[in-house]
N, C-alpha and C positions, 0 to 999 in steps of 0.2 A: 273413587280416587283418581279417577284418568280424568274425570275434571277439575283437577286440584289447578293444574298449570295453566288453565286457560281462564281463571281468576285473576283479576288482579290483586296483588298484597293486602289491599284495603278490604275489599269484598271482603276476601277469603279470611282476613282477622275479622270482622265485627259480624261477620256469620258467627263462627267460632266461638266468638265474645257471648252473644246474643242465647245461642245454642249452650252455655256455660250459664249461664244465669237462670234459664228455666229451672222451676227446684225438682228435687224427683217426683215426688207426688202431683204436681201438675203435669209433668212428662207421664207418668204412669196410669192419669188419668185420660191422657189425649191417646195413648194408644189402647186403654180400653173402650174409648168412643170407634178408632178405627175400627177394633175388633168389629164390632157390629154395623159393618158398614161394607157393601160390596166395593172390591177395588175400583173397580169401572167407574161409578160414582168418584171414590177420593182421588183419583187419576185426571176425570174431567173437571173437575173444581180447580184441581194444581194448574193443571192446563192452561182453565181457562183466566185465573188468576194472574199468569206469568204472561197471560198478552196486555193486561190494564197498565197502565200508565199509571206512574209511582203518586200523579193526583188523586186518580180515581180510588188506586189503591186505601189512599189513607179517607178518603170520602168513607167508601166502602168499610173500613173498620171501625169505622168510627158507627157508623150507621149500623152495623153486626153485631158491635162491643153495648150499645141502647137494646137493641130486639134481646140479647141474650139476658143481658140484668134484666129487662121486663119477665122473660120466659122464666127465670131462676124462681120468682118472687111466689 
């Protein structure tokens, strides 16, 4: 919560928005993927996510969002 104010109004709604829209069962399933996953790992992934560049970023999910349909199949 102590980085609520150092948001700006826009960030801090379309977080919020975004975060509102996942349904539960897809929230309930991503924290039983955490479950099974040492922190140190989901911490260096946040990590190293939040230094990419909002291009790469969407490169990058886009190119995770293909591997993971393929992996499902």
């Amino acid at each position: 919560m102590g980085l609520v104010p150092r948001l700006r109004p826009r960030e801090l709604e379309r977080g919020l928005r975004l975060l509102g829209e996942v349904d539960d069962d897809t929230f309930l399933r991503l924290v039983g993927l955490l479950e099974g996953l040492e922190d140190k790992d989901v911490m260096d992934l946040v990590d190293a996510l939040s230094r990419l560049s909002p291009t790469t970023v969407r490169r990058a999910t886009k190119l995770m969002s293909g591997v993971v349909r393929t992996v499902v199949r």
